[in-house]
N, C-alpha and C positions, 0 to 999 in steps of 0.2 A: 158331183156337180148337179145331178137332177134332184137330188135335196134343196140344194141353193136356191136352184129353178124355183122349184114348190114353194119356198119360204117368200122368192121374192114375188110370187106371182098370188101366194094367200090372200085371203078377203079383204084383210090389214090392211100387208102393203099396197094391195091394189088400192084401195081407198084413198088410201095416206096418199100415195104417189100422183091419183088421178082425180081427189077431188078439186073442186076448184069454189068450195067455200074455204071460210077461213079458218075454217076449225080443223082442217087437215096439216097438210103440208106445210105452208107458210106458219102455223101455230107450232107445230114441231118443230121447224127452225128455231120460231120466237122463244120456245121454252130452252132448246139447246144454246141460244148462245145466253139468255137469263144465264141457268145454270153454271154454264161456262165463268159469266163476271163474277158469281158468285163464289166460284171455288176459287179462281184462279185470282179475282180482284181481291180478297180474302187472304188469301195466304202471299200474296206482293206486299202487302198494307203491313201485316205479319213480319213476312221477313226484311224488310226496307226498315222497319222499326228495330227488328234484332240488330240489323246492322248499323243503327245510329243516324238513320236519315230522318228522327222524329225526334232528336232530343228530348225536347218538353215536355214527351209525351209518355206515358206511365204505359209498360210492358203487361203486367199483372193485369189488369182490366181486360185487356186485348184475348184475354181466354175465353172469355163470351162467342167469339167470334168465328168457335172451334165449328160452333151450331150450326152458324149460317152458313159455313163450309158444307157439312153435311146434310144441310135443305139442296145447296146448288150441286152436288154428288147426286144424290137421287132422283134430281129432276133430270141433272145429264146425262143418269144412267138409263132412264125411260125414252127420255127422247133419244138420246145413241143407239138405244138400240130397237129403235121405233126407222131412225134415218137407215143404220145397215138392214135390214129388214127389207125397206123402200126395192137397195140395190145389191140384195145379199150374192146375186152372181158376179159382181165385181167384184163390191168392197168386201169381203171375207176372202178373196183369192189376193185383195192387191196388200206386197207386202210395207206397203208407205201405211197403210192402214195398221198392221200389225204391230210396226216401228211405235205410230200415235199412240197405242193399245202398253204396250211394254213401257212409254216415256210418262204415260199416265200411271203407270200402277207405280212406277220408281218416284214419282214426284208426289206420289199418297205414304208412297214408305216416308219420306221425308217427312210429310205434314203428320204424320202420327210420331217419329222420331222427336218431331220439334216440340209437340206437346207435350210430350214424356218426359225429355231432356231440356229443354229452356224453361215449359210451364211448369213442371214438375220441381223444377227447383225451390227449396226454401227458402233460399237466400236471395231469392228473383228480385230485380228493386233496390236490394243492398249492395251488391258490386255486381261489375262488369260481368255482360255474358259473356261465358266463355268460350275458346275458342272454335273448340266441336260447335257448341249453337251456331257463331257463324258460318260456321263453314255449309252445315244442313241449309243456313236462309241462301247459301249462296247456290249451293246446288239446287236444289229446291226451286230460283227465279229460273236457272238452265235449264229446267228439266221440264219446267212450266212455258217458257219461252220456245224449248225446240218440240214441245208436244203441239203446241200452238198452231205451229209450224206445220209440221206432220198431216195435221188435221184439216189445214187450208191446201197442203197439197196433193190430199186425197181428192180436191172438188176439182183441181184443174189435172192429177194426172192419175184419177180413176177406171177411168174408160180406156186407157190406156192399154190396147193387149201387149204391147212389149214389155209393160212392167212384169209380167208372169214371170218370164227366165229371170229376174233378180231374184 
């Protein structure tokens, strides 16, 4: 716990946490939730496409899009861990925070599956994806949706000391 302490009380986070230009806090949000539309509005477009809700719209192009997945990943990896920093004596102890942390990495296993297995295919374009494809875009919105989740209920039940004993 006095590691936490120290991390959350560093020059950093003290900055981060206590300035009150824009270039702290409020800009670490701004970058966290960018990055956030980026991965997650990215891989919706993605799999909402796998599963037939773009007809007209050509799948095989859509692999471009792997990119700007991985621009809004490192931006939300900087700022995430710029925000736990902020409040590392809470948010590392709260396990809603951990849950976000585990639903995020299963919902990256997905978007690298999907590239491998739907973009990877040869015959992308020439028949129907198949069924595993769907199934990853479908898990993949879930995973994106209850990490979503996770992540908004870190802000209202972080300070929370009764979450400890879960």
């Amino acid at each position: 716990m006095n590691f936490l302490i120290a991390l959350q009380e560093s020059g950093l986070a003290t900055w981060v946490r206590e300035s009150t230009s824009i270039w702290a806090y409020p800009s670490v949000i701004f970058l966290h939730a960018a990055g956030l539309a980026l991965v997650v509005g990215v891989s919706v477009v993605i799999d909402l496409s796998i599963l037939g809700f773009a007809p007209g719209v050509e799948l095989a192009p859509m692999e471009k899009l792997f990119r700007v997945m991985a621009i809004g990943f490192w931006v939300n990896l900087v700022s995430g861990l710029l925000l736990a920093l902020v409040d590392a004596a809470t948010m590392l102890l709260n396990p809603i925070f951990w849950i976000k942390m585990i639903l995020i990495a299963l919902a990256l296993v997905t978007v690298f599956l999907t590239k491998r297995k739907v973009f990877g295919d040869p015959l992308l374009g020439k028949r129907p994806i198949t069924a595993e494809g769907k199934f990853l875009a479908v898990i993949s919105l879930v995973l994106w949706a209850a990490a979503i989740t996770a992540g908004r209920l870190t802000a209202y039940l972080g300070s929370n000391p009764g979450l400890a004993g879960l």
